[in-house]
LUMKOLKE-207630 format. One record per atom (N, C-alpha, C): residue in three letters; z, y, x. Coordinates in steps of 0.1 Angstrom, whole numbers, plus 5000, padded with zeros to 4 digits. Layout:
! LUMKOLKE-207630
alaZYX;...
! end
This chain:
! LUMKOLKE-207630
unk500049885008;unk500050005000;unk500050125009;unk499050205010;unk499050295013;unk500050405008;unk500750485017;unk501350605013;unk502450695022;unk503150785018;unk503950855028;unk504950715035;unk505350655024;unk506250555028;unk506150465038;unk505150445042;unk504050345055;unk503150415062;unk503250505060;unk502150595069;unk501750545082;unk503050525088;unk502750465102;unk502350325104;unk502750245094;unk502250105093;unk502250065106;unk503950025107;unk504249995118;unk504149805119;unk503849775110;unk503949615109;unk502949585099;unk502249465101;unk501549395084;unk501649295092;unk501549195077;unk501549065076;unk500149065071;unk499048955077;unk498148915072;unk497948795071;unk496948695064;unk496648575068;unk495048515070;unk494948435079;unk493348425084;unk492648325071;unk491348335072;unk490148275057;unk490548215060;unk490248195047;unk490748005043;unk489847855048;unk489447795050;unk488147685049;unk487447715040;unk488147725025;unk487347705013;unk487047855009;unk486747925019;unk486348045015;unk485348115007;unk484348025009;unk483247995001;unk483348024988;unk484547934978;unk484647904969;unk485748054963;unk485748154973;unk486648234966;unk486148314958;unk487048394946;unk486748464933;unk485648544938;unk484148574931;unk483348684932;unk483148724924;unk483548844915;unk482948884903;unk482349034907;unk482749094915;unk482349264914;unk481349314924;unk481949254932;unk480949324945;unk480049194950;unk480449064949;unk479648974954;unk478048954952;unk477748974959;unk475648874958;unk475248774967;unk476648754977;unk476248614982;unk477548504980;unk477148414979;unk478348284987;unk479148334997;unk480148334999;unk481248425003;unk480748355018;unk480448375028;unk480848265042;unk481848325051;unk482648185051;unk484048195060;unk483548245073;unk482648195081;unk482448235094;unk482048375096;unk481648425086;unk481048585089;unk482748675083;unk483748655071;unk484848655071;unk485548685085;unk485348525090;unk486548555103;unk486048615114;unk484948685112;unk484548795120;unk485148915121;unk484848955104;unk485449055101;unk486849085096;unk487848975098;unk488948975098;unk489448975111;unk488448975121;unk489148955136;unk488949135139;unk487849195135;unk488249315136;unk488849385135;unk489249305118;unk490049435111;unk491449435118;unk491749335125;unk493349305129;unk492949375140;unk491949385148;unk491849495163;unk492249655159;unk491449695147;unk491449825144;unk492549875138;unk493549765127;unk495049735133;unk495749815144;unk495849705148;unk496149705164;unk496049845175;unk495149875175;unk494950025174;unk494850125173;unk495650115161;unk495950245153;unk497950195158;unk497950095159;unk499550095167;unk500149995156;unk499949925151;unk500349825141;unk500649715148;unk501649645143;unk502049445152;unk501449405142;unk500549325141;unk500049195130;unk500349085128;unk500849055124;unk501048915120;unk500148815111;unk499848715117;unk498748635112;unk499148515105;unk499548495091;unk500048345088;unk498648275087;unk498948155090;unk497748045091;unk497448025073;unk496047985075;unk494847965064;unk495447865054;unk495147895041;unk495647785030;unk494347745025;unk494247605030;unk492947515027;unk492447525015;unk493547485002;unk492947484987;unk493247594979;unk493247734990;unk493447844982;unk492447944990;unk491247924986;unk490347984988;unk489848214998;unk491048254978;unk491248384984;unk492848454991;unk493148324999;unk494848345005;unk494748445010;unk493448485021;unk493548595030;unk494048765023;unk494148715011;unk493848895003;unk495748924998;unk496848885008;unk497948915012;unk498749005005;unk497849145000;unk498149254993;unk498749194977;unk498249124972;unk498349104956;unk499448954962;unk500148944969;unk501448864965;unk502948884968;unk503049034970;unk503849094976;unk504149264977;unk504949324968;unk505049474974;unk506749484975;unk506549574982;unk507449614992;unk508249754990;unk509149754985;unk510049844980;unk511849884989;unk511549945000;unk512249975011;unk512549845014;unk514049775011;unk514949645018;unk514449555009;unk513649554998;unk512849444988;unk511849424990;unk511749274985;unk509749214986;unk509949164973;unk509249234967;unk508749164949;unk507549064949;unk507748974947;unk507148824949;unk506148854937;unk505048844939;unk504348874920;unk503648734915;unk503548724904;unk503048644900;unk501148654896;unk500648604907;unk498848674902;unk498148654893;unk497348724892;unk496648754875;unk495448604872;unk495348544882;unk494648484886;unk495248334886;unk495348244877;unk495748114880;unk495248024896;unk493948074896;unk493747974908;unk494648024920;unk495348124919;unk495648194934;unk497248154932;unk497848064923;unk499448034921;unk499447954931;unk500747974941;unk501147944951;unk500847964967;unk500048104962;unk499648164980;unk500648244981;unk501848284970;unk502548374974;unk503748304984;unk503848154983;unk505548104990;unk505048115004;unk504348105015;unk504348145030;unk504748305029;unk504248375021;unk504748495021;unk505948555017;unk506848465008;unk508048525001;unk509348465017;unk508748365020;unk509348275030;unk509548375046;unk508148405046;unk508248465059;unk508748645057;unk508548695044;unk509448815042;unk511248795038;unk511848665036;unk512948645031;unk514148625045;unk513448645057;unk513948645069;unk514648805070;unk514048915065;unk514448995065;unk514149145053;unk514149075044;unk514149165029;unk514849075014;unk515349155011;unk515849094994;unk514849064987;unk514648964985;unk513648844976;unk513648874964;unk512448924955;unk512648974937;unk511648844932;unk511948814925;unk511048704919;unk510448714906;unk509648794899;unk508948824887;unk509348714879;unk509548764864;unk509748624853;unk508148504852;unk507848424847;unk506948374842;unk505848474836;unk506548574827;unk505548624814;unk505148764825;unk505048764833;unk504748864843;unk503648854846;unk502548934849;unk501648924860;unk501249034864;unk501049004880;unk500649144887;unk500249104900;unk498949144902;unk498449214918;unk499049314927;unk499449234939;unk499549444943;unk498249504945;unk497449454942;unk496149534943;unk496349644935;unk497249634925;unk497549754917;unk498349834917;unk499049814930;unk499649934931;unk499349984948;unk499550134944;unk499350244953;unk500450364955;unk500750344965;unk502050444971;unk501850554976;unk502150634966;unk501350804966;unk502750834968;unk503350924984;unk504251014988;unk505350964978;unk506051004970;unk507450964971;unk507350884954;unk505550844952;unk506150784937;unk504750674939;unk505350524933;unk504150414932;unk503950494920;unk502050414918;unk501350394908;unk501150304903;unk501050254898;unk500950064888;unk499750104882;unk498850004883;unk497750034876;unk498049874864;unk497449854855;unk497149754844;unk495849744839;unk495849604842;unk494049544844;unk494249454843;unk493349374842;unk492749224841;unk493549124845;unk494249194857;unk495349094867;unk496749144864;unk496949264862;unk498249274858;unk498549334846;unk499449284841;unk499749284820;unk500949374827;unk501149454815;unk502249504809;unk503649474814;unk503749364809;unk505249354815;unk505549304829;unk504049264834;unk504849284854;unk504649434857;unk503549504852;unk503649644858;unk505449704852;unk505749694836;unk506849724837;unk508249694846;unk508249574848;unk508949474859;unk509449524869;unk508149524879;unk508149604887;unk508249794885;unk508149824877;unk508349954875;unk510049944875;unk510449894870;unk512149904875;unk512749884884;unk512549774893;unk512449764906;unk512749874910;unk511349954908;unk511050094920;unk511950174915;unk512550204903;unk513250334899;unk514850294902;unk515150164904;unk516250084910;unk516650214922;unk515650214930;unk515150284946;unk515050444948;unk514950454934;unk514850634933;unk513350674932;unk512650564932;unk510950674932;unk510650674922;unk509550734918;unk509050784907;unk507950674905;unk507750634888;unk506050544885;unk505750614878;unk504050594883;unk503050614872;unk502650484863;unk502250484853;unk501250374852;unk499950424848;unk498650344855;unk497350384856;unk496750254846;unk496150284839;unk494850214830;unk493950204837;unk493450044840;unk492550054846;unk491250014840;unk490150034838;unk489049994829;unk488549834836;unk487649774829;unk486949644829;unk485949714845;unk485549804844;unk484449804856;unk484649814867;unk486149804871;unk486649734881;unk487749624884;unk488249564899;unk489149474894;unk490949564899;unk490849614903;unk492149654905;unk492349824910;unk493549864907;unk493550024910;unk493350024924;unk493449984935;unk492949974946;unk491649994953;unk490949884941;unk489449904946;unk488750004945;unk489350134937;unk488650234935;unk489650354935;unk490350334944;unk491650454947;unk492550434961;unk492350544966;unk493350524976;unk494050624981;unk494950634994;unk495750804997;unk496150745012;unk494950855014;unk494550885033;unk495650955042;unk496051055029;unk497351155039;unk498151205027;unk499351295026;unk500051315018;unk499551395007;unk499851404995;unk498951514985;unk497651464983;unk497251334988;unk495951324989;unk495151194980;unk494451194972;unk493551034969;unk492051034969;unk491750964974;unk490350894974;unk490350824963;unk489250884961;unk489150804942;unk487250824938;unk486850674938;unk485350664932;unk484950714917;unk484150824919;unk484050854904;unk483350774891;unk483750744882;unk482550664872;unk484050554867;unk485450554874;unk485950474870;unk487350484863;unk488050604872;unk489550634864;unk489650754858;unk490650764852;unk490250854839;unk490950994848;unk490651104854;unk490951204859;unk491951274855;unk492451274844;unk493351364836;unk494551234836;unk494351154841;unk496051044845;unk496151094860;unk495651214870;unk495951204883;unk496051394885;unk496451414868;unk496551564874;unk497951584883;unk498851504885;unk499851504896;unk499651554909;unk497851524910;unk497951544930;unk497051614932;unk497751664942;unk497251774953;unk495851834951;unk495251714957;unk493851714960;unk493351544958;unk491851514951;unk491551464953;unk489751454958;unk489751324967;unk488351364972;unk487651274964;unk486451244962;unk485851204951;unk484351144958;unk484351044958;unk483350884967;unk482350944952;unk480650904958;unk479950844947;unk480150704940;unk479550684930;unk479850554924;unk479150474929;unk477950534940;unk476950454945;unk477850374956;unk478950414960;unk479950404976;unk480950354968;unk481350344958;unk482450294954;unk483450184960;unk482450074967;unk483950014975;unk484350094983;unk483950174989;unk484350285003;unk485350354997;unk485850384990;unk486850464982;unk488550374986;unk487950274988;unk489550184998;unk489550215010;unk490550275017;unk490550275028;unk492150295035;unk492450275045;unk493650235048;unk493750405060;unk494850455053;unk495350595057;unk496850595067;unk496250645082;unk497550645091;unk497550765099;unk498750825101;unk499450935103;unk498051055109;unk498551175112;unk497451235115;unk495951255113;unk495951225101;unk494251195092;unk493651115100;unk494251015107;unk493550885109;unk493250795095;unk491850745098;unk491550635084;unk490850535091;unk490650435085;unk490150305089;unk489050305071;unk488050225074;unk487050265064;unk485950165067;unk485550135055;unk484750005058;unk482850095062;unk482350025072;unk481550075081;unk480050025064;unk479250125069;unk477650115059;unk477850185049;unk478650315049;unk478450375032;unk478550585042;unk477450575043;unk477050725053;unk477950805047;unk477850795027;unk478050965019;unk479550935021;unk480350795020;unk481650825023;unk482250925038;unk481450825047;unk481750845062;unk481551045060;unk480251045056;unk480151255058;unk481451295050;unk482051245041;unk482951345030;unk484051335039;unk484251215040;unk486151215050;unk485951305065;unk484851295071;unk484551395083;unk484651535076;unk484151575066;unk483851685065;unk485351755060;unk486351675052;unk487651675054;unk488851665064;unk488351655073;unk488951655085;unk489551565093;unk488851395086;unk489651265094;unk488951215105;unk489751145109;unk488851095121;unk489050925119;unk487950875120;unk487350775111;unk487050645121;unk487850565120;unk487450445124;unk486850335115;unk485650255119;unk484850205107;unk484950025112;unk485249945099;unk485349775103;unk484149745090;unk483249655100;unk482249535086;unk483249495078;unk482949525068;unk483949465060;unk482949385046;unk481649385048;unk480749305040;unk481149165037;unk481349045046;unk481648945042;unk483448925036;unk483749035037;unk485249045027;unk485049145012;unk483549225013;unk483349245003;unk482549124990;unk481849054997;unk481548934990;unk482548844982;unk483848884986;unk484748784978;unk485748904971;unk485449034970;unk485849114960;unk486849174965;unk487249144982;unk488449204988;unk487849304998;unk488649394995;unk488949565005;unk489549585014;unk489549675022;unk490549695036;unk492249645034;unk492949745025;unk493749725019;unk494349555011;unk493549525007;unk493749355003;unk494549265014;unk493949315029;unk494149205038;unk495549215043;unk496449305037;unk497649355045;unk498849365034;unk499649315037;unk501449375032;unk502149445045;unk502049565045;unk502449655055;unk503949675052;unk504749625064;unk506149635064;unk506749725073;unk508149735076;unk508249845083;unk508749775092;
! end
């Protein structure tokens, strides 16, 4: 989750493609057969550009009959000394969360969503001192509520975001590069739910996956490489722009952001 709270994204946990990568969800962005080997290409970068930017990685090993394990983000958010375990919107993806509740239970308080819960963290987004919950396809009502107490447990503020069918999560079409700030693809969220902030910059719909992008300290961004009209707008705003292939991770419907539970 991007936001003031991780800025520095001093830590993430990731996990490497699966074997059965092939076989992972495509509904949005995909037009090919997902392939693992062009994947673990571009998951070897993304962990350099990581790296980098000054992050420790952490790499848990690949879950064979769980196709989209690598996308880390949707089994886990992180609410200061808490890790909220979620339950995903997605049947096939039940049970990629226990290497991750396991390897954060070493050193955070363990929340465990009810049954009648569901939620991605793809849906939420850590804007300076308040999450946003988005509710979609993957997450219902009562995990965004769920988790919405959690966070107020903590003192921050929630929104909740409506997210339409023409995408799959508030993520894929929203993000926050620096404080006061969101990247947001136009054609998808409803503008008049984000009169809270600052400024927002505004991706074509033609660039729309490019509107994910992973924001660290000093208008550094990390940004997925092949979409020009994004790359000119964030320059022309004043970032300085590191760019990862992120194509064969857009084939299976995952974004920069997906690959990471950024801890502190």
């Amino acid at each position: 989750m991007p936001g003031v709270y991780d800025r520095e994204k001093k830590s993430a946990l990731t996990r490497s493609i699966s074997s059965s990568y092939s076989k992972a969800i495509s509904t949005f962005f995909g037009k090919n057969t997902p392939s693992m080997n062009l994947a673990q290409g571009s998951h070897k970068a993304y962990v350099t550009a990581l790296e980098a930017h000054g992050t420790d990685v952490v790499v848990l090993p690949e879950l064979p009959d769980h196709p989209d394990c690598c996308f880390v983000e949707d089994t886990a958010i992180m609410i200061d000394e808490k890790a909220v375990i979620s339950n995903m919107g997605h049947p096939s993806r039940e049970g990629e969360e226990l290497a991750v509740k396991d390897y954060l239970s070493k050193d955070y308080d363990i929340i465990k969503m009810p049954k009648k819960c569901r939620l991605d963290g793809g849906d939420v987004v850590f804007f300076d001192d308040c999450f946003l919950i988005g509710i979609s396809s993957r997450t219902n009502k009562q995990g965004a509520e769920f988790l919405g107490k959690e966070i107020t447990e903590n003192g921050y503020d929630v929104r909740y975001i409506n997210i339409p069918q023409s995408t799959l999560h508030l993520t894929t079409v929203c993000s926050t590069p620096r404080p006061g700030t969101i990247i947001m693809a136009e054609g998808h969220l409803n503008p008049k739910e984000f009169g809270f902030v600052d400024e927002i910059i505004k991706i074509p719909n033609s660039e729309s996956y490019a509107s994910n992008v992973l924001g660290y300290s000093n208008d550094r961004v990390v940004i997925p490489s092949d979409f020009p009209l994004t790359r000119q707008i964030l320059l022309d705003n004043n970032f300085s722009i590191t760019s990862v292939d992120m194509a064969p991770i857009m084939e299976a419907d995952g974004s920069l952001t997906c690959l990471s539970v950024f801890v502190k």
